[in-house]
Structure formats: structure tokens, C-alpha cells
N, C-alpha and C positions, 0 to 999 in steps of 0.2 A: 543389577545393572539396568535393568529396565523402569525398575520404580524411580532410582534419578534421572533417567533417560527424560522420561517424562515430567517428573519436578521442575527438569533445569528448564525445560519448555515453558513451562507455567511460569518459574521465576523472570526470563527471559520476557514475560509478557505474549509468549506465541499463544497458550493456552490458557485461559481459565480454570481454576483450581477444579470446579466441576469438571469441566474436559480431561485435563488431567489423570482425577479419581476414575472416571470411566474407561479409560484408556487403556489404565494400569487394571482395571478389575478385567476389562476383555484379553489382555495381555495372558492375566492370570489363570482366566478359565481353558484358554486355546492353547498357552504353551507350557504350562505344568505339569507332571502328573506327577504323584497327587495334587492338586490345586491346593493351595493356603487358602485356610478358612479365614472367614470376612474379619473375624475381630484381629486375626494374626495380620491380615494385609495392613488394615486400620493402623494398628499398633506401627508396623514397621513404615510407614509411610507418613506419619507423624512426626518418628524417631529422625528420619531423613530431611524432612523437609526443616524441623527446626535446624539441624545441623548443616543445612544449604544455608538458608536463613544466618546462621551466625558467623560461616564461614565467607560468604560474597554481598550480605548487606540486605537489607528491605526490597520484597521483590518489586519487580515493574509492573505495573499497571496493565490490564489486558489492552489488547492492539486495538483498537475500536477503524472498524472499516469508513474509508472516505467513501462521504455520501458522492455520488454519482449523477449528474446529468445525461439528461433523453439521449440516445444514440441520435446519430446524423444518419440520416436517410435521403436516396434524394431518387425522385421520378426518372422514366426514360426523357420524358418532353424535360426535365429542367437539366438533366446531362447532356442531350445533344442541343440543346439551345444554349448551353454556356460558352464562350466564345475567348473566351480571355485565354490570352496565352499563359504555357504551359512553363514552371518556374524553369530556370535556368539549371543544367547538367553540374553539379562539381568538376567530373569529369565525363567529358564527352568522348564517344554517342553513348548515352545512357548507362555509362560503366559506373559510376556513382553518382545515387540523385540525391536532392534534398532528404536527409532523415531516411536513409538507404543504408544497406547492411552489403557489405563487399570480404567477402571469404577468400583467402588467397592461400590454396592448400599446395606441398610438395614433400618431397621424399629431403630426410635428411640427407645437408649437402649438395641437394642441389643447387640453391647457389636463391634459395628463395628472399633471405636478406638482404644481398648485394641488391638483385632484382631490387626487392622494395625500396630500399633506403636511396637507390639513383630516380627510381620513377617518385618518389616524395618531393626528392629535391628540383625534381623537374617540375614538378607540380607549384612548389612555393616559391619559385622562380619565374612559374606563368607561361613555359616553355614544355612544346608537348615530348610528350616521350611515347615513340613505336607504336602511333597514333591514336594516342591517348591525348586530349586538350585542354587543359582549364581555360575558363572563361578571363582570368587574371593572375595574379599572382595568389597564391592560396596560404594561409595560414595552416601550418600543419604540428600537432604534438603526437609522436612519436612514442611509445610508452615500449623499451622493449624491455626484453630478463633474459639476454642470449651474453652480448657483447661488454666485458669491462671496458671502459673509459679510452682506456689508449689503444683497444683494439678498435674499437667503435669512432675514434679520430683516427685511427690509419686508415681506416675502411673510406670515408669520406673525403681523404688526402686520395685517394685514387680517385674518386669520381672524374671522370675523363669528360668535365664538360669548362669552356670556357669561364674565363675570371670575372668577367662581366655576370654572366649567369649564375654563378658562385654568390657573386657580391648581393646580387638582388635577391637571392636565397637565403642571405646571412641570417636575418632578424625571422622570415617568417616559419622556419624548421628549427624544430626545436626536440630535444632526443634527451632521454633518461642513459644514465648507464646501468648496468646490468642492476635488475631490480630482485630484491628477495621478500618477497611479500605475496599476499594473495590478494585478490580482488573480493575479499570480504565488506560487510557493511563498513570495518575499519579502513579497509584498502582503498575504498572508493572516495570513502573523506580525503585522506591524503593524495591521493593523484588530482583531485576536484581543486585544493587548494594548491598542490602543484601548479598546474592548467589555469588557473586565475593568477597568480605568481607571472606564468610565463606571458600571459597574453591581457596585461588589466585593461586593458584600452576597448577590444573585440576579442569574442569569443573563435574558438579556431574554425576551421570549415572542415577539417578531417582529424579525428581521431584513431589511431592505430596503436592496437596490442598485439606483441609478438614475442613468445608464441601465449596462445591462449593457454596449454595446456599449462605454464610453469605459472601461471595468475589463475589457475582455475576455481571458482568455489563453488562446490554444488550444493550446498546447503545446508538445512542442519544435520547434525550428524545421527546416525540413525542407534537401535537398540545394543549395535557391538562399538558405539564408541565413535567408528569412521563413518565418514561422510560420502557419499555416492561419486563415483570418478565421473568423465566424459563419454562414457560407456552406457551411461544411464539417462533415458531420454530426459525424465524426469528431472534429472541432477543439471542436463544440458539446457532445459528450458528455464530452471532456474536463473541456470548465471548468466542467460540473452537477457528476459525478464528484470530480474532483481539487482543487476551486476551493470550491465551493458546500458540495455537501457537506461536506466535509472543514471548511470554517466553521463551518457548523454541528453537528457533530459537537463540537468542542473546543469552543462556546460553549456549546450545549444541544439535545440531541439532537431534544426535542420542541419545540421552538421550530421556530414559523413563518416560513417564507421569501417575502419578495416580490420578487420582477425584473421592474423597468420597462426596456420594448423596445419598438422602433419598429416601423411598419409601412410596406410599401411599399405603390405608389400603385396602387389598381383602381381600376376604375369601380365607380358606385353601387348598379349591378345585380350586379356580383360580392360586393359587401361584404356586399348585404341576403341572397345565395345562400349565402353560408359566410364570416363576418365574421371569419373564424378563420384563413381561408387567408392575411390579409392581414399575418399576425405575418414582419418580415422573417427572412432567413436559415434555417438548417435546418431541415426539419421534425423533426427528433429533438426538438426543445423541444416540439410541441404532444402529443407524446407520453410527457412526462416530465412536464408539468405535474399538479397537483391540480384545482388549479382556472385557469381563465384567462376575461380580461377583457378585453374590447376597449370603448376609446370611441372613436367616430366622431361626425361632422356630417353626418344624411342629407340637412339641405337647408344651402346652403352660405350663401342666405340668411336663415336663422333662428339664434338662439345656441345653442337646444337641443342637446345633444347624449344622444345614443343610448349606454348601457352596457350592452353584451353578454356574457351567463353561459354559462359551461360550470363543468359540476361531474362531478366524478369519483366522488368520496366520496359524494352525495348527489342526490335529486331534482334534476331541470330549475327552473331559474329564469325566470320571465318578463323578458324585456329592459325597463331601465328609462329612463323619457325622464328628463334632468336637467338643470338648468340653475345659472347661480351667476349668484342678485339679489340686491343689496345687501350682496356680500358673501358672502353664505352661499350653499351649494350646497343645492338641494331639488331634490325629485322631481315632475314635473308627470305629473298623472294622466293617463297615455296611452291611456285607454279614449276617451276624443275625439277620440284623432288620425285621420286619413283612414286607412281601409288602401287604399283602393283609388284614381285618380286623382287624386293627392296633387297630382302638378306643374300640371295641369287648374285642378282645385280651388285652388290656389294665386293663380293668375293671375283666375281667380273672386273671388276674396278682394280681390287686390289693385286690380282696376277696381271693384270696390261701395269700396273706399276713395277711390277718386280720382274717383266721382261724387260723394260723401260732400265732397268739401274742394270740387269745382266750386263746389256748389250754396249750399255755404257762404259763397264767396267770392265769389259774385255776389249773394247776398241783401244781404252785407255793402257792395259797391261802387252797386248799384240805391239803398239807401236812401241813400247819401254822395252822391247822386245828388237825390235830393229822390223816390225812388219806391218805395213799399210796394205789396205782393202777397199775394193771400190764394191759395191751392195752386192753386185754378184757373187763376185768372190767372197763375201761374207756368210751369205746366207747357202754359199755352198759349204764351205767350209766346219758352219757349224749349226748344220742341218742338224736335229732329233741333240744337240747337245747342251747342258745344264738349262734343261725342261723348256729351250726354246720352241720347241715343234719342227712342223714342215718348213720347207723353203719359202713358199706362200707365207705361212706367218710369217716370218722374220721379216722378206718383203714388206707385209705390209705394217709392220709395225718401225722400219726404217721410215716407211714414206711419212707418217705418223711424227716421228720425231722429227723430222728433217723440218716437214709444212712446219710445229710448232718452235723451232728453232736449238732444239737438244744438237742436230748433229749440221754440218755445214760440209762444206766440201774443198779438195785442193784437189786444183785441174794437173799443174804440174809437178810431180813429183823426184822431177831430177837432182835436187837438190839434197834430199836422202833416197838417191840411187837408184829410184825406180824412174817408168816412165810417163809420160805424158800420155795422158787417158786420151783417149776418142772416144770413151764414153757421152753420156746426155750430162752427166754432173760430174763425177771424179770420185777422187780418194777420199772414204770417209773419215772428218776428221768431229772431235769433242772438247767444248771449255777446256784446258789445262794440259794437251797432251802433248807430250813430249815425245820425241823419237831416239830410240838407242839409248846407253845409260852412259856415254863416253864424256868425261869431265869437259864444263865447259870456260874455257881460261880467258881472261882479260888483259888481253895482247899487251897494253900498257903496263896494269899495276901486277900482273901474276895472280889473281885475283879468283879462285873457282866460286864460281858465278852460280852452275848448276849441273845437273848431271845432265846429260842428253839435249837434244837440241828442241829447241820449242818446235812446231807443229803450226802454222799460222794458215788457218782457211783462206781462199781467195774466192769464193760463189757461196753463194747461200738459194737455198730454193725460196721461190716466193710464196707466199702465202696466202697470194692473190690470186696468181693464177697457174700455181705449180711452172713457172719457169724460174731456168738456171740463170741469177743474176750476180754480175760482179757487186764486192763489197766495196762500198766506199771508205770505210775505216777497219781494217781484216781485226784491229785489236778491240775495237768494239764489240764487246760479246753480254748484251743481258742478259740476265736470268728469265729462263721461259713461266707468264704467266699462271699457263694453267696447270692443276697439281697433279693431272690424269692425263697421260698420255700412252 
């Protein structure tokens, strides 16, 4: 295996026949025992190479190295005297520069395609995305090996952005469907003549493979046959090197590159320590990039997810929280989030929610019941019961609802038989409650209508300034904004 290991090298043109024969003699002395004597290697490495030779054709000529011009070097006096502005951002502030390498790493599922394929089409539209800029509308080719054709046009049929912006994005986004190939010396001819296909007029300004791993070549293959994964620095600097580059080099030198890549699994306290470490495979890539991105989920219960910056070329970015409602991906203003006992705080949140629906749900079943409560009587009533607490809680988790608009109030209650409060507010009432279960009949057609008598508020507490005010329409009842109360 080894002696053609190295043949095919040689016939390939990687090696020289002498390179080769040395290769295979130090193979022989280090991993033998007993070693084959020189006229046995001789013999068998004749016998193989003609039989290469007759089986794949006349070998290649050895690689002769491109001669090379003087490095560029330049003084401190000729760098700070150069004055000329600085080329223009692909994507601004310094998220992708000219002939700049942009990493955009996540956990499968997160949702790292959707992310990309809407920030592209914002991009080739000329409209920024979650303030990210292009200077114009960008020319972009898309190269992924995830999505078949009609998943990859549903996916796109969602984009929740304007038809105007769609429109202007037609011609310059341009997407492969699911690709089964590698980014071989072969691979790279066929996507090169793709990308000339798509754009013969100009060459694109962003190139994007996704994921690298399922296009990965790391080169040639070694002594067992297989070829070095993403795991191997060596194998990883190859396919930046020999693969990436070299794409983009024949397509457009200052066009921007994007590589989506996966991340393996840490915990939550590692990711929030160095969000960076989490890019799988080599670390040679977090060293080769421009810029790189990670999105993660810090809380596995919420949809939010976290996009984290590194920039090379320019200023630190603050992490951004982002979410995709309705379609569209926005950025929620993370000056609110907790920094500090987030999971705490969580669980905090989540009991003030589920005293919130109790309390709801028993106002709603008391009056289905034939019984109204004004806050006192309430929170006497069902003081220490289904994990409400003390009286004080309950109090102050009424006033809570009331300010946000969950409970409202009825001053007179004579009309399902109680009386007319001297309270500060009245009987507490809720959206949809009804009183008593007794059928309710339509005088004209005979018609049961509903069971029990609606419940119609007359006050609502202000929100302004905690006073009791009449309602102008009792039947007007919103849904309360906020989701915590």
C-alpha cells in the first residue's frame, strides 16, 4: 500500500520518480520489520509502477514551482505617510473586507442557514440586515450541500422581507441546490465555471460555502488510502490554501468569502468563556479567519439566540441578541437582558407567570360558580392555597395584573345579587367571565345563547397613575402586552 501510495504521487506529478524511490526506501526501513532488501523493493516497485502506468496512462510531468517575485515590504515613514483612503467594507463595519475570510460557525439547527440565506439576500438587495451594511447591492453565489431545490425555494418563499427588495435581489443571489461533490482540484473547476455561468458580466463580491464540512478536501490521501478530515491542521490549511483560495483567486481576488461550519458541543459556561473555542475541527481556521461568527442558544428555553463577533480588520463588536418573528430576523435589544442570575431570574419569571394564570383561572371558575370577590376577599379567601403564598402576595400580584390590564373591575354588583362595593375599585372581574351556569334564553327566538350571564367590567385601574377610572367601552377588552406579569 505504501509503494503505490507513493507511485500515485509521482504519477500525479506531486513527486518526482527520485522523490518517490526515497520515500518509499525510508517508509521501508522505519516501518518494516524485517525490512525488504533493496533488490526485493527494486523488483516490486517496477512491477507496480508499470502496472500504474498501463492501468491510468503516461505519467504527469513533475510540478515545477512558480517562480516568485520580491515580497512587498514597506517602511514605518512610507505607512504612515500613505494617506489614501482605505477600500470600501463589502460588509460594514468591517464584517467583510475586500479578499477577507468571514467563518460563520453554529450548533446543528440552530437555525445557521435561515440566518444566512436572509442576511445574503439583504445583502444582494443592498439593504442592511441587524446592522450589517453593504455599500450597494452585492452580487452574491451561494454554493450550499444542505438544502434540495424545493426545500431551498420554500425556505426563500418565507423571507419576510418586502417585494420591492425581493425584486432587486432577483438577479444578484444566486444558490446551487443541494451539492454532492467535494471541493477537489475537480470540484473547484466546476463551481469556477458555475460562477462564470452565473455572473459573465462581473465577477461576484461574496462567495459562500455551506457547510464546509460536506465540500471538505484535505488533500492527498495518505499511506491507509484516506485522506486527513477537518480535524487535521494540516488537512485544514490545505483546503483554505489549495481549495478556498485558489476559488477565489480565479473568480475575484477581492471578493469576499463566507464558510459555514459547525460546532461541537460545550457547556454553556464554556461557550459564554470563549464562544470561539466551540468552531469544530482545527484550530488553524480560527487563525486564518477575518472575521468569525458564532450563533448559539444561551437559554435552550427561549428562541433568542446570541450572535457572536470577532473582527480582525477592525474594532470589537458587541454580541448581538436576535431572534426570527414573523418571519423576519430582528435584533432584540439586549441592554435588558439579565447579566447576572439569569437561570435564578428565569424561574422568577416563570412562577410570577403561573400565579398570573392560577389566579386567573380561579376568578374565572368562582364566578361559573355564582361567586364574586373584591381583592380582599380574595386574597383572604385563598391565602397559602394552590402555591399562591401569603395574603401580601396575592395582593400584590392583583395590583400587578390589574395596572397591566389582566383584571378590571365591577363597582356594582347588584345585578348577580351581590352589592355595591365602597371599596377603592370593586369586584374583581377577567376577559370572558361569566357568572352562574343558568341557560341564557333569547326572549324572541328561544334561542340558548349561553350558559350563565356574562360579567361586564365598569373601572379599570389606570396605569398611569393607579386610579379607579370608568370605562368608556366596558366591551373593549385588549390582550395585555406584556408576557410577565
Amino acid at each position: 500500500a505504501a509503494i503505490g501510495y507513493y507511485l500515485r504521487q509521482a504519477h500525479e506529478g506531486r513527486l518526482s520518480l527520485d522523490e518517490a524511490w526515497e520515500a518509499i526506501c525510508g517508509y521501508n526501513a522505519a516501518m518494516l520489520r524485517p525490512s525488504w532488501s533493496e533488490d526485493r523493493l527494486k523488483a516490486e516497485t517496477r512491477r507496480l509502477w508499470q502496472r500504474h502506468l498501463e492501468r491510468n496512462g503516461p505519467a504527469q510531468p513533475p510540478r515545477q514551482e512558480a517562480p516568485t517575485g520580491p515580497l512587498d515590504c514597506f517602511s514605518l515613514g512610507q505607512l504612515l505617510d500613505d494617506r489614501s483612503a482605505l477600500p470600501d467594507d463589502i460588509i460594514a463595519p468591517r464584517v467583510l473586507t475586500p479578499g477577507g475570510l468571514l467563518v460563520l460557525g453554529g450548533a446543528p439547527k440552530v437555525g445557521k442557514s435561515d440566518f444566512l440565506i436572509s442576511w445574503l439576500v439583504h445583502m444582494a438587495a443592498g439593504v442592511p440586515f441587524l446592522g450589517f451594511t453593504p455599500p450597494r447591492p452585492l452580487r452574491v453565489f451561494y454554493l450550499q450541500a444542505e438544502l434540495q431545490y424545493h426545500y431551498l425555494r420554500e425556505r426563500l418563499h418565507q423571507i419576510g422581507l418586502p417585494s420591492a427588495v425581493l425584486v432587486a435581489a432577483r438577479d444578484g443571489f444566486v444558490a446551487t441546490p443541494r451539492l454532492k461533490l467535494l471541493l477537489d482540484q475537480g470540484g473547484v473547476t466546476r463551481v469556477l465555471e458555475a460562477i462564470r455561468s452565473a455572473f459573465p458580466e462581473s465577477p461576484p463580491d461574496i462567495i459562500c460555502i455551506d457547510p464546509i464540512r460536506n465540500v471538505f478536501d484535505g488533500g492527498p490521501t495518505g499511506p491507509n488510502g484516506s485522506s486527513a478530515g477537518e480535524n487535521d491542521n494540516s488537512a485544514m490549511m490545505f483546503f483554505l490554501k489549495e481549495r478556498v483560495e485558489a476559488l477565489q483567486a480565479a473568480v475575484n481576488p477581492d471578493a469576499g468569502v463566507i464558510l459555514v461550519h459547525h460546532t461541537k458541543k460545550l457547556s454553556k459556561q464554556q461557550v459564554k468563556d470563549d464562544p470561539f473555542l466551540a468552531l469544530s475541527g482545527a484550530s488553524a481556521l480560527r487563525g486564518y479567519y477575518t472575521t468569525g461568527l458564532i450563533l448559539h442558544r444561551p437559554d435552550d428555553d427561549s428562541t433568542a439566540r446570541r450572535l457572536e463577533i470577532e473582527l480582525r480588520n477592525g474594532p470589537a463588536l458587541e454580541p448581538k441578541l436576535v431572534d426570527k418573528i414573523g418571519g423576519t430576523w430582528v435584533e432584540i435589544d439586549n441592554r435588558f437582558e439579565r447579566l447576572v442570575g439569569q437561570e435564578m431570574g428565569a424561574r422568577h419569571d416563570a412562577e410570577r407567570d403561573r400565579k398570573r394564570d392560577v389566579i386567573l383561572s380561579i376568578l374565572l371558575a368562582e364566578a361559573a360558580e355564582g361567586r364574586l370577590y373584591t381583592s380582599t376577599q380574595f386574597r383572604e379567601a385563598f391565602e397559602n392555597q394552590f402555591g399562591l403564598g401569603s395574603q401580601s402576595t396575592i395582593r400584590d400580584r392583583i395590583n400587578v395584573l390589574s395596572t397591566k390590564g389582566y383584571i378590571r373591575f365591577l363597582r356594582d354588583g347588584t345585578e348577580f345579587a351581590h352589592e355595591v362595593v365602597r371599596s377603592r375599585f370593586g369586584y374583581l372581574c377577567v376577559h370572558g367571565m361569566v357568572f352562574g351556569r343558568e341557560a341564557q334564553v333569547d326572549p324572541e327566538t328561544g334561542e340558548v345563547l349561553s350558559t350563565g350571564k356574562p360579567v361586564v367590567a365598569s373601572h379599570y385601574k389606570s396605569p398611569a397613575n393607579g386610579l379607579c377610572m370608568e370605562l368608556d367601552d366596558p366591551c373593549d377588552w385588549p390582550d395585555p402586552e406584556d408576557d410577565h406579569a
